[in-house]
FIKOLZA-1660 file (N, C-alpha, C; in steps of 0.1 Angstrom, whole numbers, plus 5000, padded with zeros to 4 digits):
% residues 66
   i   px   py   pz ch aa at
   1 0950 9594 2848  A  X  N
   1 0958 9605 2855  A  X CA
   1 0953 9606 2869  A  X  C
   2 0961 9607 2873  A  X  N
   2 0958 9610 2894  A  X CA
   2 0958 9624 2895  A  X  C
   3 0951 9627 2905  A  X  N
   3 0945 9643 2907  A  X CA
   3 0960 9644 2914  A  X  C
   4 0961 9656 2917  A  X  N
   4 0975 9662 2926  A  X CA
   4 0972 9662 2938  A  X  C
   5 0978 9660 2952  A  X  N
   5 0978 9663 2962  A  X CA
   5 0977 9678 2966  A  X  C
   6 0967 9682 2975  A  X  N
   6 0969 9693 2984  A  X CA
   6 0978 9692 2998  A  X  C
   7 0991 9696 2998  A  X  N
   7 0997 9692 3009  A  X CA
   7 0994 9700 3022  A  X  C
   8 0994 9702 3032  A  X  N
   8 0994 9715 3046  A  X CA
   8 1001 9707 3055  A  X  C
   9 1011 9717 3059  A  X  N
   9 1019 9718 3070  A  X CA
   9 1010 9715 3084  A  X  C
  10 1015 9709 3089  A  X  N
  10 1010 9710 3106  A  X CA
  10 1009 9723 3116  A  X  C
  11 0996 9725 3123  A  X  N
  11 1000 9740 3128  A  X CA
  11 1008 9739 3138  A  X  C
  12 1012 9727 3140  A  X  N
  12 1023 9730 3154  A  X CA
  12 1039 9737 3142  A  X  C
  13 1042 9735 3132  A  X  N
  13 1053 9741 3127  A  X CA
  13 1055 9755 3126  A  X  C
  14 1046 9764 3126  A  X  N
  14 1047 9781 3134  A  X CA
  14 1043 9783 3121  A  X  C
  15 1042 9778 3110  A  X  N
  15 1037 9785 3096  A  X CA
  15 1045 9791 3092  A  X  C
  16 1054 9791 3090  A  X  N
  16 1068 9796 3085  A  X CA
  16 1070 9780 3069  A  X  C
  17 1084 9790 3063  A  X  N
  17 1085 9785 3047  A  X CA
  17 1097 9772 3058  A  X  C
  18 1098 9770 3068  A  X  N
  18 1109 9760 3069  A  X CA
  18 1111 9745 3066  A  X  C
  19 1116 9738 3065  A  X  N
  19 1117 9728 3064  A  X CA
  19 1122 9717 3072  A  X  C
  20 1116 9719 3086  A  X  N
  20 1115 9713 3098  A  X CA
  20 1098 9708 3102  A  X  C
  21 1090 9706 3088  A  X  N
  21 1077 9706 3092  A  X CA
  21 1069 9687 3087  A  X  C
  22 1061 9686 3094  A  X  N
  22 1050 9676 3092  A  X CA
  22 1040 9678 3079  A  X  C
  23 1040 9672 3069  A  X  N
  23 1033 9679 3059  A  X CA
  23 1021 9665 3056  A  X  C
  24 1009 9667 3057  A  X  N
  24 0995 9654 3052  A  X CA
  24 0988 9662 3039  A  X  C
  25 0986 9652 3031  A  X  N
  25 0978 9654 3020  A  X CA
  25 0964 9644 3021  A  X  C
  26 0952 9646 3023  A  X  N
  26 0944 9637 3020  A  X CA
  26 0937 9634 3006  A  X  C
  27 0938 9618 3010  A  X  N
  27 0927 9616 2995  A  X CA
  27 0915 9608 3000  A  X  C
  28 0907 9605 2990  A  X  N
  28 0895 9596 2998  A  X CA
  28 0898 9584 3004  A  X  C
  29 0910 9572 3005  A  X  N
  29 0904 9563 3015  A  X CA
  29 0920 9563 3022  A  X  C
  30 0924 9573 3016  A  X  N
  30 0943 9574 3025  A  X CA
  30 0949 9587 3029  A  X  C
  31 0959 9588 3036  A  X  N
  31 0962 9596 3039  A  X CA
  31 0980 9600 3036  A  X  C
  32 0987 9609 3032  A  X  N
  32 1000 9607 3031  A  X CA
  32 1004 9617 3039  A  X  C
  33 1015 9615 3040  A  X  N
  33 1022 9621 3048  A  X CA
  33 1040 9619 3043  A  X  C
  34 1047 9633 3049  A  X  N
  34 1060 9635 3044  A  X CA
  34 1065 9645 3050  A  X  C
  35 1081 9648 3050  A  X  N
  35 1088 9654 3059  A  X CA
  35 1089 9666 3052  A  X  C
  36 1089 9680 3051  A  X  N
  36 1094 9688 3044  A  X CA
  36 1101 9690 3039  A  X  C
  37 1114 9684 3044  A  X  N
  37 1124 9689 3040  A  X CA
  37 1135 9671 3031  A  X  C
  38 1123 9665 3031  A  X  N
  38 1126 9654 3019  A  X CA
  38 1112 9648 3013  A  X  C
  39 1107 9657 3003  A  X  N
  39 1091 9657 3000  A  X CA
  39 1087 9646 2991  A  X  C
  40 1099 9641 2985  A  X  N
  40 1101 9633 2977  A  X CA
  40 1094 9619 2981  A  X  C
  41 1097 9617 2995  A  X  N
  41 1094 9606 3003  A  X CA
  41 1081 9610 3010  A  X  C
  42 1076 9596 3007  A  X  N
  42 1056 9601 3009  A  X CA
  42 1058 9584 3020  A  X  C
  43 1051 9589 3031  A  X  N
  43 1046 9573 3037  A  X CA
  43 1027 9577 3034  A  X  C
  44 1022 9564 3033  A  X  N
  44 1003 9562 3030  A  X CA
  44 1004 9552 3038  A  X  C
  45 0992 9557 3042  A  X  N
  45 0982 9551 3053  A  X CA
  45 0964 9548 3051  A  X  C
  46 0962 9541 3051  A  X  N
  46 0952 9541 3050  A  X CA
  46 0942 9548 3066  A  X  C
  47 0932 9554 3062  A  X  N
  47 0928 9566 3073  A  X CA
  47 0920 9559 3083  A  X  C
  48 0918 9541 3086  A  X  N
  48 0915 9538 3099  A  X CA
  48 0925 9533 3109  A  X  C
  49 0938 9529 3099  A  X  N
  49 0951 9526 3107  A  X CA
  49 0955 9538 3117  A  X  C
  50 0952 9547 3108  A  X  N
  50 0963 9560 3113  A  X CA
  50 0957 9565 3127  A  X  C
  51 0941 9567 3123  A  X  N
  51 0932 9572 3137  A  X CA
  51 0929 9563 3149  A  X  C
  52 0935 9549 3144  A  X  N
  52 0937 9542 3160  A  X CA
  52 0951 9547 3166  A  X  C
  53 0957 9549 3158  A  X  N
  53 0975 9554 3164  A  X CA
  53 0973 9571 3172  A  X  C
  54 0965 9574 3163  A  X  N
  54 0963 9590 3171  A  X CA
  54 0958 9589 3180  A  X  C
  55 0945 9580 3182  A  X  N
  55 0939 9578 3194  A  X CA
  55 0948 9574 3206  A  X  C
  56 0957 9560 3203  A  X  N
  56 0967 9556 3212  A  X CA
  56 0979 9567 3215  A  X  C
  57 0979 9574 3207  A  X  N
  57 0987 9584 3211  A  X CA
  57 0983 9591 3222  A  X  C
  58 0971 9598 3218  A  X  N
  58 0968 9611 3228  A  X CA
  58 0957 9604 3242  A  X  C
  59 0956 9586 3239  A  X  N
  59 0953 9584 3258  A  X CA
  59 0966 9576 3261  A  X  C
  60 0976 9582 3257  A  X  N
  60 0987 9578 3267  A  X CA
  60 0990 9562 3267  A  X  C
  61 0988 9555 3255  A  X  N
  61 0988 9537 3253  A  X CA
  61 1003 9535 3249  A  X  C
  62 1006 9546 3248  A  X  N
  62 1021 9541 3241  A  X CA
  62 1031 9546 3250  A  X  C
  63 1032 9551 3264  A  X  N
  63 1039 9556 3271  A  X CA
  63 1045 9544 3272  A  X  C
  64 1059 9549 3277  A  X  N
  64 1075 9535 3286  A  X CA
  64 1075 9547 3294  A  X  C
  65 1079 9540 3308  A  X  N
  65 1085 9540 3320  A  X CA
  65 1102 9539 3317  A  X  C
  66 1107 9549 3323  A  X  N
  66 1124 9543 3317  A  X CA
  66 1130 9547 3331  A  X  C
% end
């Protein structure tokens, strides 16, 4: 039997019941992730993939010029 997920909203979503939110569950070597408002649907990641993509995110590696 698999333990259950603890799911939490993102605090950018205002903390409200809506279903416009980013929702992560962690477990020990992965991370999930799902839309609110279709919970059904889970994407996993494993948690060193993900933290290179955040990193590339937030120094600006993924910017286009348009």
């Amino acid at each position: 039997m698999t333990d259950a997920l603890l799911w939490q909203k993102s605090s950018f979503s205002g903390g409200g019941d809506g279903n416009t939110c980013i929702e992560l569950a962690a477990a020990p070597d992965h991370i999930h992730l799902r839309e609110s408002e279709a919970p059904t649907t889970e994407l996993t990641t494993a948690t060193t993939p993900l933290g290179h993509l955040i990193r590339g995110l937030k120094s600006g590696q993924f910017r286009t010029t348009g």
